[in-house]
mmCIF entry with sequence, helices, sheets and N, C-alpha, C, O atoms, coordinates in Angstrom:
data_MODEL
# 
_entry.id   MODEL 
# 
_entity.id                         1 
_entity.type                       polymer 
_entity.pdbx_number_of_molecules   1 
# 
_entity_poly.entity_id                      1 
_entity_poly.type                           'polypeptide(L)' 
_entity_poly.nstd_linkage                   no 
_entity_poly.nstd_monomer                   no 
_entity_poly.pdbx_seq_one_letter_code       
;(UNK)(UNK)(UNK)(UNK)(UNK)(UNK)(UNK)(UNK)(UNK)(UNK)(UNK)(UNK)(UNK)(UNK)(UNK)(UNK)
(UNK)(UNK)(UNK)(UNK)(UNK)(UNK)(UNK)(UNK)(UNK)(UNK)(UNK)(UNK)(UNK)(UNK)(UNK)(UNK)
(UNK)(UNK)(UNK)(UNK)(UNK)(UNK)(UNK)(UNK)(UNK)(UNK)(UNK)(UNK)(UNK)(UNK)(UNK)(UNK)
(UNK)(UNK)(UNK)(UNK)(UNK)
;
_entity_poly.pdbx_seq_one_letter_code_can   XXXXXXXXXXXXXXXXXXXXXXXXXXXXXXXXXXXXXXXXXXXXXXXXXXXXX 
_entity_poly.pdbx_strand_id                 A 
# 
loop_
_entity_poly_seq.entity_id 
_entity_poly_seq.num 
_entity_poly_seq.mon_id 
_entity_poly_seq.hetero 
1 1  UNK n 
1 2  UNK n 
1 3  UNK n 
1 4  UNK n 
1 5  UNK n 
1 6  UNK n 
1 7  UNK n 
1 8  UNK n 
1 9  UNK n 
1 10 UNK n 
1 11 UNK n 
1 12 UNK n 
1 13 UNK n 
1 14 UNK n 
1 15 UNK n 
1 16 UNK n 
1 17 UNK n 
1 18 UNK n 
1 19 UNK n 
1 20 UNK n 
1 21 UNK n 
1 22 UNK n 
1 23 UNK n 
1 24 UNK n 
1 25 UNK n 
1 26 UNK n 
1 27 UNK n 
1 28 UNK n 
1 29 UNK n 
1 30 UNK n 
1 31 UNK n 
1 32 UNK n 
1 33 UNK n 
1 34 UNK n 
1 35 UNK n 
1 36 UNK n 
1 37 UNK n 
1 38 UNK n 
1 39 UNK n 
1 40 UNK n 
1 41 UNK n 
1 42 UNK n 
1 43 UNK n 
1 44 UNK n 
1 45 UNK n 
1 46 UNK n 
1 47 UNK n 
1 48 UNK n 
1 49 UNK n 
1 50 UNK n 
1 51 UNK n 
1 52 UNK n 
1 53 UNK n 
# 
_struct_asym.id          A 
_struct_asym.entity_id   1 
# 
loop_
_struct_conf.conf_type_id 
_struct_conf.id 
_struct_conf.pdbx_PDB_helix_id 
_struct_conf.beg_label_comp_id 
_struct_conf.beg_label_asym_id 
_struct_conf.beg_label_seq_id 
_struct_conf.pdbx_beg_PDB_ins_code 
_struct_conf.end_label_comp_id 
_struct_conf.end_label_asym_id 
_struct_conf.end_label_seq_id 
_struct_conf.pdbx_end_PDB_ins_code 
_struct_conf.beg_auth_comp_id 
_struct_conf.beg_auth_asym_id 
_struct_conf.beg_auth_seq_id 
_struct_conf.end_auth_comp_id 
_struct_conf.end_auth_asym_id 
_struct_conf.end_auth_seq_id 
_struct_conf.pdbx_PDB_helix_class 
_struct_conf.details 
_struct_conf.pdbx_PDB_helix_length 
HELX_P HELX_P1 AA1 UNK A 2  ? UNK A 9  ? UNK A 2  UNK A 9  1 ? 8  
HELX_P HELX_P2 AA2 UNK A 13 ? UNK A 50 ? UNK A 13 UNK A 50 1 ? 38 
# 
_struct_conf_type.id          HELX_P 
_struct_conf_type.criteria    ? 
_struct_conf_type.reference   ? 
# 
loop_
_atom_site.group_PDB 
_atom_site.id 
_atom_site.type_symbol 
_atom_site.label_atom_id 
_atom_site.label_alt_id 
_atom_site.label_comp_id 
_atom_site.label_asym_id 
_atom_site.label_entity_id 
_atom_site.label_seq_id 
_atom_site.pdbx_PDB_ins_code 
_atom_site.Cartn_x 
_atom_site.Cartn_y 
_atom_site.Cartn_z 
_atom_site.occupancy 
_atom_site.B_iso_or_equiv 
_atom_site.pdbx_formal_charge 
_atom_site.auth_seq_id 
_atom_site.auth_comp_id 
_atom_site.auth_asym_id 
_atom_site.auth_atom_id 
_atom_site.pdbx_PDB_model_num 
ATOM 1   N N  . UNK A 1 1  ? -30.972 -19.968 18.005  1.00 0.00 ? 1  UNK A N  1 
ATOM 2   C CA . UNK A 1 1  ? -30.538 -18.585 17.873  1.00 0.00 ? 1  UNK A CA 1 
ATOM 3   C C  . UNK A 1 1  ? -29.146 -18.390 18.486  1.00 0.00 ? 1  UNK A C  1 
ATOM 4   O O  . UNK A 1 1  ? -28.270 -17.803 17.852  1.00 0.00 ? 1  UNK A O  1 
ATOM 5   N N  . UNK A 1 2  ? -28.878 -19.017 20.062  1.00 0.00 ? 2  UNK A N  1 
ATOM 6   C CA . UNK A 1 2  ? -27.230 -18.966 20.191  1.00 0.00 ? 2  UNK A CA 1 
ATOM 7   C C  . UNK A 1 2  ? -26.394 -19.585 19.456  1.00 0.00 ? 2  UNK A C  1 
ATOM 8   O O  . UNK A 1 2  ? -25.291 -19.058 19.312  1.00 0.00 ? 2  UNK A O  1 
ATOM 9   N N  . UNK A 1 3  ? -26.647 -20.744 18.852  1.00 0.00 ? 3  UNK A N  1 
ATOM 10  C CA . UNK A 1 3  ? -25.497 -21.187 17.709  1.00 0.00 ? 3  UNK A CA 1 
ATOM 11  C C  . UNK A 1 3  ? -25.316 -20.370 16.666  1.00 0.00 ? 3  UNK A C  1 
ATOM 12  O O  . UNK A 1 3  ? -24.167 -20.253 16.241  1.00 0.00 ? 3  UNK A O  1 
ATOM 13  N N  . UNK A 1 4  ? -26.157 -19.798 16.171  1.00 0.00 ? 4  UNK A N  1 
ATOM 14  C CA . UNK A 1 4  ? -26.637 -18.563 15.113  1.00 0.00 ? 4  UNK A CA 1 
ATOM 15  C C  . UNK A 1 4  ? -25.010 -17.537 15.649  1.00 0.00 ? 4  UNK A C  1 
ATOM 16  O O  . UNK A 1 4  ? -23.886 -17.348 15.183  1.00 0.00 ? 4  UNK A O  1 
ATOM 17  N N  . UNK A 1 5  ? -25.772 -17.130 16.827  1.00 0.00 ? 5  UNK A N  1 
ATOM 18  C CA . UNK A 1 5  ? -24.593 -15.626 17.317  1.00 0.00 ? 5  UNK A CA 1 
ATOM 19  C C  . UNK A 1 5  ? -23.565 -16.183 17.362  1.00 0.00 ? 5  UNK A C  1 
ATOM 20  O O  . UNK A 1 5  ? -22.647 -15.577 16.810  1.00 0.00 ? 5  UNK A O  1 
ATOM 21  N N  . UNK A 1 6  ? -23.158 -17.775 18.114  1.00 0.00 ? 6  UNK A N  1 
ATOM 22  C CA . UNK A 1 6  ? -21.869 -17.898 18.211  1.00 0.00 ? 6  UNK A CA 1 
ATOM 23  C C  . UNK A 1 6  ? -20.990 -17.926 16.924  1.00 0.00 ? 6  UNK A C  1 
ATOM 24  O O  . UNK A 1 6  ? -19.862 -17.466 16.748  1.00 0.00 ? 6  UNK A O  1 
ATOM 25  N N  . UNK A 1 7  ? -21.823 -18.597 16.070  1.00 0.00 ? 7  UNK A N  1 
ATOM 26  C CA . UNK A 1 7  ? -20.709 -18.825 14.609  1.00 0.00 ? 7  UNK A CA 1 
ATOM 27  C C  . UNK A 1 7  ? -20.687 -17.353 13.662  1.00 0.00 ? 7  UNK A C  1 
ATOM 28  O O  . UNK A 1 7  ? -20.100 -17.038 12.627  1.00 0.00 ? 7  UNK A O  1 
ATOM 29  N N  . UNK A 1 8  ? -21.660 -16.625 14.602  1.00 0.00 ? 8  UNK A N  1 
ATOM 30  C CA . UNK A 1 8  ? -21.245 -15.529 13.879  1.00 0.00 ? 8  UNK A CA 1 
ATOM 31  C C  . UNK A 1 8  ? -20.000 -14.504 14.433  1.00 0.00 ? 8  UNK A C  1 
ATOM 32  O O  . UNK A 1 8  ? -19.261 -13.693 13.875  1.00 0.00 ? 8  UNK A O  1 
ATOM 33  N N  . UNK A 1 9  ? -20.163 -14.961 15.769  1.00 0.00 ? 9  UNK A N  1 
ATOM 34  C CA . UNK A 1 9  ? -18.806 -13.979 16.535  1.00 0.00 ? 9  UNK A CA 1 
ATOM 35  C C  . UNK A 1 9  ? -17.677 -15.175 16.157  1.00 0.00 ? 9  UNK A C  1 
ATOM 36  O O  . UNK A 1 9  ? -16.615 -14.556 16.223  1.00 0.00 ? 9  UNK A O  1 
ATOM 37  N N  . UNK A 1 10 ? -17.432 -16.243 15.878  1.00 0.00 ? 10 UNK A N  1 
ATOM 38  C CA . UNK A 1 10 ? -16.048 -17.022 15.779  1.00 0.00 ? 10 UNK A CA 1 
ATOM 39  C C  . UNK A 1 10 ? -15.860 -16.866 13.936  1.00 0.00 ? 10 UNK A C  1 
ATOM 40  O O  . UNK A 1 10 ? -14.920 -17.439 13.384  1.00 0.00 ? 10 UNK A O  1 
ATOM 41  N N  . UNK A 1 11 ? -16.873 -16.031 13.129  1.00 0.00 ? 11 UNK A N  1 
ATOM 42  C CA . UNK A 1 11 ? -16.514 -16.105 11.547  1.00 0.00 ? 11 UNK A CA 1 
ATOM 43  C C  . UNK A 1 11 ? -15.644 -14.927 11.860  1.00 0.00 ? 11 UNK A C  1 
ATOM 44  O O  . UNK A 1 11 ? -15.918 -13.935 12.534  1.00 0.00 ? 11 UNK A O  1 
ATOM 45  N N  . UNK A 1 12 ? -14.687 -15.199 11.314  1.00 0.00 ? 12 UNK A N  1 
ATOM 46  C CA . UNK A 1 12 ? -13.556 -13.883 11.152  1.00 0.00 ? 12 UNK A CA 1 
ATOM 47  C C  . UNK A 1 12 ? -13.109 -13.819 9.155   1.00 0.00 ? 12 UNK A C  1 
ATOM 48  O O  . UNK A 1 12 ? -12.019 -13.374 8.798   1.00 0.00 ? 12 UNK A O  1 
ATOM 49  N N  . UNK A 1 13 ? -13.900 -14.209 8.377   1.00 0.00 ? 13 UNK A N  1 
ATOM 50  C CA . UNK A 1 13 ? -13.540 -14.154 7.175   1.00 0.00 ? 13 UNK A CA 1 
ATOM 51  C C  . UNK A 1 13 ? -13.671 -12.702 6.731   1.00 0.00 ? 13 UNK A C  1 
ATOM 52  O O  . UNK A 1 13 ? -12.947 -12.339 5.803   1.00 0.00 ? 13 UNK A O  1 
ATOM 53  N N  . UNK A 1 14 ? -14.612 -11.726 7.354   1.00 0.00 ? 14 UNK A N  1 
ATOM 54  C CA . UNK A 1 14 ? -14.097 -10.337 7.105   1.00 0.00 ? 14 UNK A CA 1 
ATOM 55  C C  . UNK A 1 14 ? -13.335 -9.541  7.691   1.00 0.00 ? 14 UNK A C  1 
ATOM 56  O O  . UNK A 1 14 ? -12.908 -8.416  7.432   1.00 0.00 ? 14 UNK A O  1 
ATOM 57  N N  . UNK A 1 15 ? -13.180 -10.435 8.722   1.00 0.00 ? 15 UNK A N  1 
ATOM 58  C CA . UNK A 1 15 ? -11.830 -9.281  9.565   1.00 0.00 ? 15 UNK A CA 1 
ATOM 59  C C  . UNK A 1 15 ? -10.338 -9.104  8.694   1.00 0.00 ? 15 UNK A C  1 
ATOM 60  O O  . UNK A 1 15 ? -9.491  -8.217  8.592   1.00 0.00 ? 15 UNK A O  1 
ATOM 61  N N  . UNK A 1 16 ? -10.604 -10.924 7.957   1.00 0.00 ? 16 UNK A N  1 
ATOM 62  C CA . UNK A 1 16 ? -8.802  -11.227 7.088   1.00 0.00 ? 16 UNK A CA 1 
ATOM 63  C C  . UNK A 1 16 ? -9.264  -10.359 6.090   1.00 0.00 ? 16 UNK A C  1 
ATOM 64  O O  . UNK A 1 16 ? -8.314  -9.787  5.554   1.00 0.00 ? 16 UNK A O  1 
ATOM 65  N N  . UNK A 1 17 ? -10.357 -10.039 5.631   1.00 0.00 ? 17 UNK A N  1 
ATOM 66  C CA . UNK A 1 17 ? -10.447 -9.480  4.258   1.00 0.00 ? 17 UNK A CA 1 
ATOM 67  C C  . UNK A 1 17 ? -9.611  -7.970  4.301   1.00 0.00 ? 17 UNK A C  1 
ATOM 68  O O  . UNK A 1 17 ? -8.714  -7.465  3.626   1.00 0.00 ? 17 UNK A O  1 
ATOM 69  N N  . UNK A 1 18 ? -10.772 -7.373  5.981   1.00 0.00 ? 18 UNK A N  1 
ATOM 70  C CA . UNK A 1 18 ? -10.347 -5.981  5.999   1.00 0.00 ? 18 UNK A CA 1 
ATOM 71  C C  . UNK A 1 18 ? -8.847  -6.354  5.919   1.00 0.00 ? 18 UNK A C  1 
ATOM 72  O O  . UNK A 1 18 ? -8.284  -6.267  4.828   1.00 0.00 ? 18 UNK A O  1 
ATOM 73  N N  . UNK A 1 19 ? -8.187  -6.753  6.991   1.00 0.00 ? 19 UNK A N  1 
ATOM 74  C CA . UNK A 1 19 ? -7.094  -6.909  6.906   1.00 0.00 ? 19 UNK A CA 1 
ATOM 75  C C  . UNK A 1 19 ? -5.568  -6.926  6.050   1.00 0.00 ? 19 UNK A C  1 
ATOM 76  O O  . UNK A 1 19 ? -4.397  -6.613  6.267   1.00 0.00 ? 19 UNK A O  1 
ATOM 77  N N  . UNK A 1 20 ? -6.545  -7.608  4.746   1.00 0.00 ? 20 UNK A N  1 
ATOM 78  C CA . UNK A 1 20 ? -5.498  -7.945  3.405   1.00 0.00 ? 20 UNK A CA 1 
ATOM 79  C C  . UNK A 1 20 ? -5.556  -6.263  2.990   1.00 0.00 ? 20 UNK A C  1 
ATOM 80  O O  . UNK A 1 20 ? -4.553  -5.554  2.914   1.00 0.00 ? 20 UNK A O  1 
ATOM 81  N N  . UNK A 1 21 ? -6.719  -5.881  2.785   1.00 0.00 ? 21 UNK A N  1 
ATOM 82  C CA . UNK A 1 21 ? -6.556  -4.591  2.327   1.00 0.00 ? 21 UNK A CA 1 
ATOM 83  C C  . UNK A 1 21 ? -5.968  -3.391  2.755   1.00 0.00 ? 21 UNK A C  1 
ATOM 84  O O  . UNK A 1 21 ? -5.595  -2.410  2.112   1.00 0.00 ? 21 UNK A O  1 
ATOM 85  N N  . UNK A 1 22 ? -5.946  -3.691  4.185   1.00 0.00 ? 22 UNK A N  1 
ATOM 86  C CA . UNK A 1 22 ? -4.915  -2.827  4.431   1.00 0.00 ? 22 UNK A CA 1 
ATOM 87  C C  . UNK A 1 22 ? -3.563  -2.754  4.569   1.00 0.00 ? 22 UNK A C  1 
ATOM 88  O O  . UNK A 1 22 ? -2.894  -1.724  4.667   1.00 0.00 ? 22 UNK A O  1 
ATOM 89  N N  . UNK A 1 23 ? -3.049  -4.283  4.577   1.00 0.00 ? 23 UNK A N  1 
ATOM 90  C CA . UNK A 1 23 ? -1.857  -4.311  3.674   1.00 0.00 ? 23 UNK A CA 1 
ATOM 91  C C  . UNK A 1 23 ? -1.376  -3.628  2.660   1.00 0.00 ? 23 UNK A C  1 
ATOM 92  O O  . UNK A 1 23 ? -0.439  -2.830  2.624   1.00 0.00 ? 23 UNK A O  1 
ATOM 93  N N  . UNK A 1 24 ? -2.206  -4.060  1.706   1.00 0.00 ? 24 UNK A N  1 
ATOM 94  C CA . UNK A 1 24 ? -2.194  -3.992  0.462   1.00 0.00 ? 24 UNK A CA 1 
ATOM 95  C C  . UNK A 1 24 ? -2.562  -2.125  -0.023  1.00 0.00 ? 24 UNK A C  1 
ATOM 96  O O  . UNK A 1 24 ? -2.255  -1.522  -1.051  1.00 0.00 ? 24 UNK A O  1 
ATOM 97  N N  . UNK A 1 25 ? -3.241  -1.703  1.084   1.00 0.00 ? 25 UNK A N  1 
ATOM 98  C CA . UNK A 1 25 ? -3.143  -0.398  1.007   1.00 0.00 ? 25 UNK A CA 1 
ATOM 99  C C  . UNK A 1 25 ? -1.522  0.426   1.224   1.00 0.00 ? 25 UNK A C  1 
ATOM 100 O O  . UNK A 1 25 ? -1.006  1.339   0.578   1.00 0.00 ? 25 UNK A O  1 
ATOM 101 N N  . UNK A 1 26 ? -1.072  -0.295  2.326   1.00 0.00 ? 26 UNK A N  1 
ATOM 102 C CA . UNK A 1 26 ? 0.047   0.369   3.026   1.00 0.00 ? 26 UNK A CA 1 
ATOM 103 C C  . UNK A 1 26 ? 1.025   -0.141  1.972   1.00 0.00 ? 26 UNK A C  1 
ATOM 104 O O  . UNK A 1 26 ? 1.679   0.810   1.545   1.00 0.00 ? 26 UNK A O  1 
ATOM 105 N N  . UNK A 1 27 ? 1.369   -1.316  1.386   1.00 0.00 ? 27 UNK A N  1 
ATOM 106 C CA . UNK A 1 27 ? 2.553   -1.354  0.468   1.00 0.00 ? 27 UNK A CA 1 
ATOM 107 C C  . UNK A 1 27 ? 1.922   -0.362  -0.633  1.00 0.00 ? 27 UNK A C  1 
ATOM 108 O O  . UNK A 1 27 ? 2.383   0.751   -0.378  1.00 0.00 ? 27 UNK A O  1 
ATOM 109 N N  . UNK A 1 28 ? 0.973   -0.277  -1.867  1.00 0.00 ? 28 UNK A N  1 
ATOM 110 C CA . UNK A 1 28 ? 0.983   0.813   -2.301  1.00 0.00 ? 28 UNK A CA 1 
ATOM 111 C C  . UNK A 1 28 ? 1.164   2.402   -1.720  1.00 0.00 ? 28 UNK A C  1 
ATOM 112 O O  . UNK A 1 28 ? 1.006   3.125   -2.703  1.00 0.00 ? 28 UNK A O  1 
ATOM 113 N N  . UNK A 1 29 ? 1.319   2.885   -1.026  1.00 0.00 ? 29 UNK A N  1 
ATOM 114 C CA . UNK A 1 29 ? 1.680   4.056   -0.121  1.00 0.00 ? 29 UNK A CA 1 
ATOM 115 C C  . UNK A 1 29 ? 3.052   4.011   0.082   1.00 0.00 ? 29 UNK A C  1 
ATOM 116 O O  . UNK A 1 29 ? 3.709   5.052   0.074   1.00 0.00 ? 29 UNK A O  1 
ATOM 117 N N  . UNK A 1 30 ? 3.712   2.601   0.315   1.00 0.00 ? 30 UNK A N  1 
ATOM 118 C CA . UNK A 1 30 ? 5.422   2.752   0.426   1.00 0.00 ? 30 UNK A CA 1 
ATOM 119 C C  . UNK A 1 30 ? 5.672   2.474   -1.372  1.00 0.00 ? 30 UNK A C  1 
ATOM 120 O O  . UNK A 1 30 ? 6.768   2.913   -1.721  1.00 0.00 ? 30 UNK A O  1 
ATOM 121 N N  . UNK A 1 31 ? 5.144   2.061   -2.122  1.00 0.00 ? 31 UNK A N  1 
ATOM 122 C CA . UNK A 1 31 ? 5.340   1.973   -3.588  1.00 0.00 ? 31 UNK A CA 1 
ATOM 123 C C  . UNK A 1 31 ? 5.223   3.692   -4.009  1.00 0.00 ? 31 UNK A C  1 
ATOM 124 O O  . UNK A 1 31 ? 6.051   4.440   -4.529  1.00 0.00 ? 31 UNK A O  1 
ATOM 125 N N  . UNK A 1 32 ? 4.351   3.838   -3.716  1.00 0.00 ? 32 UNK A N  1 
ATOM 126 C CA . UNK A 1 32 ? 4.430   5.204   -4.428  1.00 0.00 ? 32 UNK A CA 1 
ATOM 127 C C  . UNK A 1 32 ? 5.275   6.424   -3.647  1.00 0.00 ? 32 UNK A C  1 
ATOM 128 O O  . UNK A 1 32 ? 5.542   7.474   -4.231  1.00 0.00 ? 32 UNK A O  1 
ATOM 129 N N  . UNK A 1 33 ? 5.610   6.201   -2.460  1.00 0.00 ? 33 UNK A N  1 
ATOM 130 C CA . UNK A 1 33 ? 6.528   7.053   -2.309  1.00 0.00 ? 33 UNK A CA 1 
ATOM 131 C C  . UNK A 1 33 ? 8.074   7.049   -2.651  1.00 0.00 ? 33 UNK A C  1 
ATOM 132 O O  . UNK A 1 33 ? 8.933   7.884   -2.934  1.00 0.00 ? 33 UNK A O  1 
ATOM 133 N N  . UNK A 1 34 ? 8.001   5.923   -2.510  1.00 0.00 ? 34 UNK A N  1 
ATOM 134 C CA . UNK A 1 34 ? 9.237   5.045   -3.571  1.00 0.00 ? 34 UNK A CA 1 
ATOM 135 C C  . UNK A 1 34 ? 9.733   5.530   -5.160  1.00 0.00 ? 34 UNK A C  1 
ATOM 136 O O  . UNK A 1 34 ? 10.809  5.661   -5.743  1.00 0.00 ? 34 UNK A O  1 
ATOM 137 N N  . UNK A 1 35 ? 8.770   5.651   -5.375  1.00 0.00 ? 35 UNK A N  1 
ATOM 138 C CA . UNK A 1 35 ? 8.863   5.936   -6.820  1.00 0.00 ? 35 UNK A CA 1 
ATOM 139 C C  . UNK A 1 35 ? 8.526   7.762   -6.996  1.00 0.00 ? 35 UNK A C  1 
ATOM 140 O O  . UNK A 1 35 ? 9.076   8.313   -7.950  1.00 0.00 ? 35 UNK A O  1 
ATOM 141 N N  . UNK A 1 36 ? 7.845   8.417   -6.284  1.00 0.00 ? 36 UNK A N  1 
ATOM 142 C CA . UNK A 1 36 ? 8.023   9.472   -6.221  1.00 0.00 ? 36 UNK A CA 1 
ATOM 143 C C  . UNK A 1 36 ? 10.054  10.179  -5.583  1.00 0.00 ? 36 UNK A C  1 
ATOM 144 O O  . UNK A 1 36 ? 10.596  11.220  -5.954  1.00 0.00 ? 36 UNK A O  1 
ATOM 145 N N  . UNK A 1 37 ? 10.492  9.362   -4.830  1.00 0.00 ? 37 UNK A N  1 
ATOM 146 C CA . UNK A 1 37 ? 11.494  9.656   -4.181  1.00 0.00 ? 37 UNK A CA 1 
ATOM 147 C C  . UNK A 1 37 ? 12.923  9.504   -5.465  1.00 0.00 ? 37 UNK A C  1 
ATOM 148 O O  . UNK A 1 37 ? 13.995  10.109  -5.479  1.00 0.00 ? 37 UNK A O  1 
ATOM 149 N N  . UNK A 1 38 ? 12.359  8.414   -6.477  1.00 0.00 ? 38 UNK A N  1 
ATOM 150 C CA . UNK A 1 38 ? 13.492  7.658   -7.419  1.00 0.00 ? 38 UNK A CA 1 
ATOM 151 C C  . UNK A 1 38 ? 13.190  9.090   -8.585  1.00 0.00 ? 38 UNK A C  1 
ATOM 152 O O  . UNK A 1 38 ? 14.071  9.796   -9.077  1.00 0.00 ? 38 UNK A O  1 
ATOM 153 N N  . UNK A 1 39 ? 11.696  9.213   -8.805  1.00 0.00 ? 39 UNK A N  1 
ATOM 154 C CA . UNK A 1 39 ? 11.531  10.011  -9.421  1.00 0.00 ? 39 UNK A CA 1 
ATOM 155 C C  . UNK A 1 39 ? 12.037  11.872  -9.280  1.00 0.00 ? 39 UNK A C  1 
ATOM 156 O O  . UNK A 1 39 ? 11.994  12.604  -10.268 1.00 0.00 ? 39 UNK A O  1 
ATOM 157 N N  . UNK A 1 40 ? 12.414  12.293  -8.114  1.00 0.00 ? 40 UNK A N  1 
ATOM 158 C CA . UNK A 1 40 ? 12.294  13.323  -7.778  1.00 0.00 ? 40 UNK A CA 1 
ATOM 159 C C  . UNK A 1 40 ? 14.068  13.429  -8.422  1.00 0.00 ? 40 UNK A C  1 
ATOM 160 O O  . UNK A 1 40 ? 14.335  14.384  -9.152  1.00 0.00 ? 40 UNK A O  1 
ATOM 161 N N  . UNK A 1 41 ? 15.223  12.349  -8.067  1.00 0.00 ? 41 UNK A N  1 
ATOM 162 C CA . UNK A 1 41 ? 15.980  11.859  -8.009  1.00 0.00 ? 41 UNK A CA 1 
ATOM 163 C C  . UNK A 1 41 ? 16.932  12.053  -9.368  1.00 0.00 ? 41 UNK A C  1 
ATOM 164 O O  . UNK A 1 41 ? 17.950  12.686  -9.646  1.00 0.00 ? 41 UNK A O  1 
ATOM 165 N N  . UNK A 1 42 ? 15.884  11.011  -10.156 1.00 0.00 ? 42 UNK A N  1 
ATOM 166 C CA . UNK A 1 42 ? 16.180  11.112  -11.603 1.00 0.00 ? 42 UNK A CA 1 
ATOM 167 C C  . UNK A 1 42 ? 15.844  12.387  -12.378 1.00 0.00 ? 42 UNK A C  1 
ATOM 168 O O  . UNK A 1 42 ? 16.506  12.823  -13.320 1.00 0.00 ? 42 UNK A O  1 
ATOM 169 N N  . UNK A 1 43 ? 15.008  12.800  -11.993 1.00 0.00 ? 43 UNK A N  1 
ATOM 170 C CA . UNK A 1 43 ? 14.777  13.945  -13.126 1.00 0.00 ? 43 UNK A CA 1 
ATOM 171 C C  . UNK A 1 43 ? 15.793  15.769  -12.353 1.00 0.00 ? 43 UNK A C  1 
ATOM 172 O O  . UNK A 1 43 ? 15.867  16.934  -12.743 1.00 0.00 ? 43 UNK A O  1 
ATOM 173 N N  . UNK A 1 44 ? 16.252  15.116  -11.365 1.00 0.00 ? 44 UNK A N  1 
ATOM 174 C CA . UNK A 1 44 ? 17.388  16.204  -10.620 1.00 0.00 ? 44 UNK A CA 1 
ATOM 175 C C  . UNK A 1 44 ? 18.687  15.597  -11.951 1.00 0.00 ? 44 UNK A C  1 
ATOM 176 O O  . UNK A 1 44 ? 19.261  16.265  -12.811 1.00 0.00 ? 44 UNK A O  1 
ATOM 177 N N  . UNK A 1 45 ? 18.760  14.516  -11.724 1.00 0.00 ? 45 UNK A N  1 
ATOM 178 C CA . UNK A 1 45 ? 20.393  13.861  -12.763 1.00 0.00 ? 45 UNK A CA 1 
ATOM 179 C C  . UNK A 1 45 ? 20.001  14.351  -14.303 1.00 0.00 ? 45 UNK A C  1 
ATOM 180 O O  . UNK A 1 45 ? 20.715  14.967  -15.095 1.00 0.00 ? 45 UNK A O  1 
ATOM 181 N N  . UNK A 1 46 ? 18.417  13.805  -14.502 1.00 0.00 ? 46 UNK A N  1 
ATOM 182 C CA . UNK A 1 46 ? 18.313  14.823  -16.023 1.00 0.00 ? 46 UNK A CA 1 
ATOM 183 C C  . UNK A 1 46 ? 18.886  15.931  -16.234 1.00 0.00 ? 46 UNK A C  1 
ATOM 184 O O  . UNK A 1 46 ? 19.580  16.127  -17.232 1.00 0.00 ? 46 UNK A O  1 
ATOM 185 N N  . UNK A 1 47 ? 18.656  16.874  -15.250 1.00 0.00 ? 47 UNK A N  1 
ATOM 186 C CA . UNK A 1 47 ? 18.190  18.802  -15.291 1.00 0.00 ? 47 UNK A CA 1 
ATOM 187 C C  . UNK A 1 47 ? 19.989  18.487  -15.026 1.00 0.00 ? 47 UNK A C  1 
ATOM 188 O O  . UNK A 1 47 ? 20.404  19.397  -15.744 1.00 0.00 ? 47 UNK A O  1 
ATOM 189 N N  . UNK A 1 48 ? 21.147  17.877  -14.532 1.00 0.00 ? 48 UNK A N  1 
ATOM 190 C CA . UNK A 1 48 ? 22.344  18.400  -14.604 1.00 0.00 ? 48 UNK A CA 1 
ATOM 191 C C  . UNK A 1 48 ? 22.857  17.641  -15.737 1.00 0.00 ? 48 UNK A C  1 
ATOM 192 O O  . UNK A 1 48 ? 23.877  18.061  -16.283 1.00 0.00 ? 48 UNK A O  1 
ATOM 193 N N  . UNK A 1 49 ? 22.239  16.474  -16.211 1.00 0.00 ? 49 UNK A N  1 
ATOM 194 C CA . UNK A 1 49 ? 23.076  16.481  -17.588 1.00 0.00 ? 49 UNK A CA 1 
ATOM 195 C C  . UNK A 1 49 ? 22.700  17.521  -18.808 1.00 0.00 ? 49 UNK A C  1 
ATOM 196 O O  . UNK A 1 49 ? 23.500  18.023  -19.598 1.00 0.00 ? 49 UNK A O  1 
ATOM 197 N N  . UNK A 1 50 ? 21.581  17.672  -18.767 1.00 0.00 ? 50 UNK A N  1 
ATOM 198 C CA . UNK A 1 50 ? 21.182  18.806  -19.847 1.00 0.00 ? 50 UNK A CA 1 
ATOM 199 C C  . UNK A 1 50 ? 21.516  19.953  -19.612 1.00 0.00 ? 50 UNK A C  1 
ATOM 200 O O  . UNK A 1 50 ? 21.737  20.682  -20.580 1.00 0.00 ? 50 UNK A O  1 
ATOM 201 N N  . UNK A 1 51 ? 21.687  20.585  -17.998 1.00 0.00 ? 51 UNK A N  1 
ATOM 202 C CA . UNK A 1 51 ? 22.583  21.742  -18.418 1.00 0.00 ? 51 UNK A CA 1 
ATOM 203 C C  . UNK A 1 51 ? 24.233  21.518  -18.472 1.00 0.00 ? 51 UNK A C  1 
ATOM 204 O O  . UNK A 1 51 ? 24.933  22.507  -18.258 1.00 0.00 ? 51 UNK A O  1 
ATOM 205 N N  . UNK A 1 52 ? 24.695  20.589  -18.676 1.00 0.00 ? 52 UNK A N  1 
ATOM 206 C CA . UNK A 1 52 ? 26.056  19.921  -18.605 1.00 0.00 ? 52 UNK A CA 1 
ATOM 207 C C  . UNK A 1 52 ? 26.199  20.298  -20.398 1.00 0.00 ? 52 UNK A C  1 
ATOM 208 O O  . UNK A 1 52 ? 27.063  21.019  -20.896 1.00 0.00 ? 52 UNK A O  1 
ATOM 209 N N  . UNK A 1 53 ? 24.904  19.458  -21.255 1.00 0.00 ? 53 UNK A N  1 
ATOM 210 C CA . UNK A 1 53 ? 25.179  19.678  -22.581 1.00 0.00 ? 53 UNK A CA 1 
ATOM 211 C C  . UNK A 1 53 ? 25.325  20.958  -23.047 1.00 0.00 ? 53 UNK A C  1 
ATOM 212 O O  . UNK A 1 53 ? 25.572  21.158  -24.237 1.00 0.00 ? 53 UNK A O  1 
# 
């Protein structure tokens, strides 16, 4: 039963898992603000070329 607990406190294969995902959470969150920011951006340069035309 202690070899049992020990290899279960030294498995860390879900800690990397959580881990990746929250990477992978946080670059989508800088992706999309990214693209909300390019977006907010571009469609300002639209609205002055069209009232330019």
């Amino acid at each position: 039963m202690k070899a049992l607990i020990k290899r279960f406190k030294a498995d860390e294969d879900g800690a990397t898992a959580i881990e990746y995902g929250l990477i992978a959470a946080l670059i989508a969150v800088a992706i999309i603000a990214a693209v909300r920011a390019v977006g907010t951006s571009l469609s300002t340069t639209f609205n002055s070329i069209d009232a330019a035309i």
